[in-house]
Backbone bond lengths (Angstrom), bond angles and torsions (degrees), N, CA, C in turn:
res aa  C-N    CA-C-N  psi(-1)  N-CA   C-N-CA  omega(-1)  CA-C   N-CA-C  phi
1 X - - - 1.448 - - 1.526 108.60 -
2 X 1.564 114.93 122.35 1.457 100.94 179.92 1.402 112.17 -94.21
3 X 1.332 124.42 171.96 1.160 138.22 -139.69 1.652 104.49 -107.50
4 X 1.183 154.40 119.38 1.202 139.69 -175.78 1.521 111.62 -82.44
5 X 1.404 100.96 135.08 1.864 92.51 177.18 1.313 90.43 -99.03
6 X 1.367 100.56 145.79 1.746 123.94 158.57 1.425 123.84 -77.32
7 X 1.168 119.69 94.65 1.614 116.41 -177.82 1.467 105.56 -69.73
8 X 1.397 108.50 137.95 1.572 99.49 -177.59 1.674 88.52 -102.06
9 X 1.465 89.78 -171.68 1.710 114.13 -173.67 1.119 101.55 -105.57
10 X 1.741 107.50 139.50 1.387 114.09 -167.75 2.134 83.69 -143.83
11 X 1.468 74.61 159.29 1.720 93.53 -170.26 1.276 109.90 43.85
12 X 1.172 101.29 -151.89 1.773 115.98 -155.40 1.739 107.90 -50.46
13 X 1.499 122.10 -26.10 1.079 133.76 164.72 1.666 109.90 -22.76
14 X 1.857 86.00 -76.60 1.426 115.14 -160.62 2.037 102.12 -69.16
15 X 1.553 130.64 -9.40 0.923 104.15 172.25 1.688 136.76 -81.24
16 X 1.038 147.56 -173.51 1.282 137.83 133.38 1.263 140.59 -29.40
17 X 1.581 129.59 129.39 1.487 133.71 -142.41 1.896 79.20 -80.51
18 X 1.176 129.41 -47.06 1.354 127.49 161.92 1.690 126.44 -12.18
19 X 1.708 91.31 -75.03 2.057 109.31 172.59 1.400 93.53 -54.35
20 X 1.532 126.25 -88.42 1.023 119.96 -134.71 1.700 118.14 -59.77
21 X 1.632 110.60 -31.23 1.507 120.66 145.22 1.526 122.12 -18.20
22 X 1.427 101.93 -53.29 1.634 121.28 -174.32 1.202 96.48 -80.40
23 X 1.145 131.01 -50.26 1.821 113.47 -166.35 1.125 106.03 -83.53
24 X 1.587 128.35 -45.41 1.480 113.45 164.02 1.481 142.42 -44.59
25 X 1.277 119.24 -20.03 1.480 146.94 -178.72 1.572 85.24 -72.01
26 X 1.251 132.87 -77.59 1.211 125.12 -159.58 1.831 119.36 -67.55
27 X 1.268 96.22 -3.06 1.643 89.55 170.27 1.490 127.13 -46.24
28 X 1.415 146.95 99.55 1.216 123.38 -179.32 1.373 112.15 114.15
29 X 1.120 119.12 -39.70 1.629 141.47 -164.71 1.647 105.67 -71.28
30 X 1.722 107.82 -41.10 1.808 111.28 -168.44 1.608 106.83 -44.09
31 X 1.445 106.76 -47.88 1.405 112.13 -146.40 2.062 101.36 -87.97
32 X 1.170 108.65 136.88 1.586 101.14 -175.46 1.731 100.92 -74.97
33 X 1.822 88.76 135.34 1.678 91.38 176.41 1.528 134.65 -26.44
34 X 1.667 96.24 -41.66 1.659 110.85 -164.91 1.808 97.83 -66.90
35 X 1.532 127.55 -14.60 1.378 117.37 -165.06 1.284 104.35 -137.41
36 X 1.678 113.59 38.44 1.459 133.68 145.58 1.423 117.59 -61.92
37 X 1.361 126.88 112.37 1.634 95.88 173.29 1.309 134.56 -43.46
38 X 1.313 122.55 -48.90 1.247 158.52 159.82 2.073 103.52 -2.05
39 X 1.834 76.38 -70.18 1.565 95.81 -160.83 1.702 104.03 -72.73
40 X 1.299 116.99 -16.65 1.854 140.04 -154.40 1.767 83.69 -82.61
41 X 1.516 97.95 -66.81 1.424 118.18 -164.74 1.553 121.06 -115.25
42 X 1.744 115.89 82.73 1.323 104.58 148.22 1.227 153.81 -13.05
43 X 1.386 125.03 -46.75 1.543 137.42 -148.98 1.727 69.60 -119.45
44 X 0.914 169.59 -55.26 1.596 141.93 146.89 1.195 134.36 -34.25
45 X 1.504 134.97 -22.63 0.815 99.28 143.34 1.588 137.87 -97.23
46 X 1.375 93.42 -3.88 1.943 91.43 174.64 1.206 122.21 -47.15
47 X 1.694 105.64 -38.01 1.407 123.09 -161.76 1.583 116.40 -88.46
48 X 1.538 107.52 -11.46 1.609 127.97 159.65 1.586 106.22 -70.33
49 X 1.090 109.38 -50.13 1.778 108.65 -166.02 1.198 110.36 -83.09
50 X 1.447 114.68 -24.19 1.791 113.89 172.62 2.069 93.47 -71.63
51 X 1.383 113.56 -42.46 1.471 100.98 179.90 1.412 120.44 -59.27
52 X 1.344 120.18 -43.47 1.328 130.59 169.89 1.113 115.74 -60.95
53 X 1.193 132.95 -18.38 1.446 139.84 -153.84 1.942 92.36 -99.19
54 X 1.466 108.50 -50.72 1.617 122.79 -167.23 1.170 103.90 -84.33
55 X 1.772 133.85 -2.86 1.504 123.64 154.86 1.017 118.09 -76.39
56 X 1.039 148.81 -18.28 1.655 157.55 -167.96 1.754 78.22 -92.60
57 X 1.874 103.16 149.87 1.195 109.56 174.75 1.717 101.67 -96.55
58 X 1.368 108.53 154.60 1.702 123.80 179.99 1.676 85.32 -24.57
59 X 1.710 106.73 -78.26 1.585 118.31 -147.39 1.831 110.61 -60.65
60 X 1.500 111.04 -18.08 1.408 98.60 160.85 1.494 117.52 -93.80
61 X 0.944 117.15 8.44 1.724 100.83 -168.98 1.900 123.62 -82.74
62 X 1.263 133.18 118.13 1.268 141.20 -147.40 1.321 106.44 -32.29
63 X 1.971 117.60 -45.64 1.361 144.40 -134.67 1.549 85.06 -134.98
64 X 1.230 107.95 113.64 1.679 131.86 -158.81 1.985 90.97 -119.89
65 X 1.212 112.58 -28.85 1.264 115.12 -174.20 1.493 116.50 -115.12
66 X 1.413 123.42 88.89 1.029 128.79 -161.32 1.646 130.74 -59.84
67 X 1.595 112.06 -12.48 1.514 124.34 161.07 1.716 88.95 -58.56
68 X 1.465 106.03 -99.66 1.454 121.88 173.98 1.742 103.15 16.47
69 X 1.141 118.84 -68.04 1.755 138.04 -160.56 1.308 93.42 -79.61
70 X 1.287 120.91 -37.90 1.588 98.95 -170.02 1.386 112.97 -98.39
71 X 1.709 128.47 10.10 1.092 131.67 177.45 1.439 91.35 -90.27
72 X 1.624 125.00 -76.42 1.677 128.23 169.77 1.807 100.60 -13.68
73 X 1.116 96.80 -69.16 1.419 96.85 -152.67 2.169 106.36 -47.09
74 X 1.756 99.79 -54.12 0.985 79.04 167.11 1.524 158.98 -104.76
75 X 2.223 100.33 50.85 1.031 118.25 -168.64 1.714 97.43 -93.78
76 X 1.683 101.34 -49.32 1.301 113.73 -175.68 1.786 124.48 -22.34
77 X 1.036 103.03 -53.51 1.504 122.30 -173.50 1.799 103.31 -61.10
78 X 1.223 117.63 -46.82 1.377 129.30 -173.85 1.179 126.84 -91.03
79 X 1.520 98.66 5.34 1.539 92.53 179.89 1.724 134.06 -87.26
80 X 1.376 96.89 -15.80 1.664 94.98 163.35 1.534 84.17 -126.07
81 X 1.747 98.68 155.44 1.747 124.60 169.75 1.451 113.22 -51.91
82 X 1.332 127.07 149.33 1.556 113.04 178.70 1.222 137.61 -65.14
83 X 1.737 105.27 -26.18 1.491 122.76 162.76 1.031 122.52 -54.82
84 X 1.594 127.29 -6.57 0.732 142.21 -146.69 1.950 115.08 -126.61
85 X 0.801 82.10 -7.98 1.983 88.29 -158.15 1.657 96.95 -99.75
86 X 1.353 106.47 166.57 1.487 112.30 -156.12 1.619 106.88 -25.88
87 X 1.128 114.34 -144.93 1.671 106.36 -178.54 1.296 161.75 -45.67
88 X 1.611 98.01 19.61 1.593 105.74 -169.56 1.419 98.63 -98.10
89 X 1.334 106.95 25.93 1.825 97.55 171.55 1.923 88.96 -106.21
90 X 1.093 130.71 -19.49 1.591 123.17 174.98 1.364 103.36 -141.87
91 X 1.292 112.51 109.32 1.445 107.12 -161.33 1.495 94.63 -108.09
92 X 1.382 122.44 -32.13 1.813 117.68 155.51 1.440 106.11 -32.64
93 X 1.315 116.88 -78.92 1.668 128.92 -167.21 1.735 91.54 -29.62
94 X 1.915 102.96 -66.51 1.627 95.44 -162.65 1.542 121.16 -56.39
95 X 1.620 112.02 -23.54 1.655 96.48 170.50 1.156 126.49 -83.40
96 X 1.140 131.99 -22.41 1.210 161.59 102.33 2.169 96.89 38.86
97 X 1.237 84.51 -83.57 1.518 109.14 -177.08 1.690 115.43 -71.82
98 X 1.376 105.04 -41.88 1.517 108.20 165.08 1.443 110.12 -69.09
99 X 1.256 133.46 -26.63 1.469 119.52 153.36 1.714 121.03 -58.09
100 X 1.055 94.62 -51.12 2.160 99.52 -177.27 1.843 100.82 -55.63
101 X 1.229 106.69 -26.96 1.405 102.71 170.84 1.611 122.46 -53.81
102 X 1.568 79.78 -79.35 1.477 105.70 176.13 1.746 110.81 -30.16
103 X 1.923 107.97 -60.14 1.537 94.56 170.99 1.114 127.52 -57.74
104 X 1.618 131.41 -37.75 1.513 133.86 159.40 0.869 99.20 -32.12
105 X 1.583 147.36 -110.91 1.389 137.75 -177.63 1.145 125.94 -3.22
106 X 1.263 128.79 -75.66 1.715 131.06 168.81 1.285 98.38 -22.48
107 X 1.572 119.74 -81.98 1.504 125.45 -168.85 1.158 111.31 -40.05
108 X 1.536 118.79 -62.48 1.592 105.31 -176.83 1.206 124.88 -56.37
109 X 1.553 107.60 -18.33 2.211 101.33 179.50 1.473 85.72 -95.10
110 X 0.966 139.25 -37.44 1.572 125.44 174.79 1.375 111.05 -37.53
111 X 1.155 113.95 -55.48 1.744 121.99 -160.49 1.995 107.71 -83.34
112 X 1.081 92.88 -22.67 1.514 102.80 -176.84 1.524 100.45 -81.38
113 X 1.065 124.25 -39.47 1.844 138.93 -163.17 1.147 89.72 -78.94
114 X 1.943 133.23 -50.17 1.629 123.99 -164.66 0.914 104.78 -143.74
């Protein structure tokens, strides 16, 4: 009879539905809206999402009907006010947190390096 090994959980897996809550929240959030490329430069990002859009092949892509995709697509952007959207209602708090990142990082190549 063979023996089953137990793979444990490693990284973000293995943390708390709590942490990983917390570290995921800050994805995106460090950098202030106004010095997103994205938000800086329009005609960058159109020209990202038409690229992203043309790596996926025709037969996988979610949105098979290309009206359909381009109505979604341009609801997404408008759907909450800008004052409104992840952190530009406390933009202290968000650097705030893009720092606690940033030291997370340090620590983890710190601790990995020695």
């Amino acid at each position: 009879m063979e023996a089953v090994k137990e793979e444990k959980k490693r990284g973000f897996a293995a943390m708390s539905k709590e942490a990983q809550r917390a570290i995921a929240s800050m994805g995106g959030k460090a950098v202030d809206p106004k010095n997103r490329s994205f938000s800086v430069n329009r005609e960058l990002a159109v020209a990202s999402g038409r690229k992203g859009g043309k790596a996926v092949p025709a037969e996988k892509r979610s949105f098979k009907n290309k009206e359909l995709a381009s109505k979604a697509g341009s609801k997404g952007g408008s759907a909450v006010a800008a004052q409104n959207r992840g952190w530009a209602r406390d933009p202290a708090f968000a650097k705030a947190c893009g720092k606690k990142a940033a030291e997370m990082r340090a620590a983890k190549k710190a601790a990995e390096e020695g």
